[in-house]
C-alpha positions in Angstrom: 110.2 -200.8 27.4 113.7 -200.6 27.2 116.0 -201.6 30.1 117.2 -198.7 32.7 118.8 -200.8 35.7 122.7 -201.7 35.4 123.8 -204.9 37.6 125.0 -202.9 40.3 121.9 -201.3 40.6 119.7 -204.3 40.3 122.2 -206.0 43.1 121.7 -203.5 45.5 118.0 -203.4 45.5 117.9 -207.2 45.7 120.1 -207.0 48.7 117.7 -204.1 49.7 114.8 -206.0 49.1 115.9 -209.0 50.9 116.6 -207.2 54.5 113.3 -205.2 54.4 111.8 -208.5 53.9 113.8 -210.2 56.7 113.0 -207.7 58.8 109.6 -208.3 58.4 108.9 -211.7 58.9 111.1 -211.5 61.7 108.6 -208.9 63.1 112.2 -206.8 64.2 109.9 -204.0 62.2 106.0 -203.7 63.0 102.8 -201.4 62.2 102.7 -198.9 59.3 106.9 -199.4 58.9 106.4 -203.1 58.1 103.7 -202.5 55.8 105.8 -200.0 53.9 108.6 -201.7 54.3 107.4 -205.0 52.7 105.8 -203.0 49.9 109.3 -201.4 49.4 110.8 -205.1 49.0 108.4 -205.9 46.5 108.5 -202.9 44.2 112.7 -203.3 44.6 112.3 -207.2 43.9 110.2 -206.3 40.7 111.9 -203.9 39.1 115.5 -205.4 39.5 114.3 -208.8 37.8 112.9 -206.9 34.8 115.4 -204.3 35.0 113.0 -201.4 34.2 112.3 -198.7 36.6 109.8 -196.5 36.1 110.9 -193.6 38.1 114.3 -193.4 36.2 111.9 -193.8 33.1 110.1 -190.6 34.3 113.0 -188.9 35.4 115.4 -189.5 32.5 118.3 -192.1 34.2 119.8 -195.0 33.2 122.4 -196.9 35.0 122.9 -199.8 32.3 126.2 -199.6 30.4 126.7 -197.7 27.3 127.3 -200.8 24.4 129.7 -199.3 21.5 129.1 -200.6 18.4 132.7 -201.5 16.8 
């Protein structure tokens, strides 16, 4: 597949990622928002270190950098 995620992107959802999942094992979030919340880190976590996401797939974005050939 090719790549759909610029570095900003990928940064952001790794520092998105990273909360959610502080704020979980911290238990500062419980129940159903927890659950979701952790699943959120993961999918976030996932997608940023292969820098695919399927939903921009789907929908037709990319945030990665146009490379001009010379």
């Amino acid at each position: 597949m090719k790549k759909n995620m610029g570095n900003a992107d990928r940064i952001i959802r790794i520092i998105v990622a990273a909360v959610l999942a502080v704020l979980f094992f911290t238990n500062t979030i419980t129940g159903i928002w927890a659950t979701v919340g952790l699943i959120v880190a993961v999918i976030f976590a996932l997608t940023s270190f292969v820098s695919i996401c399927p939903l921009y797939a789907i929908v037709g974005v990319s945030t990665c950098s146009v490379k001009t050939e010379s």
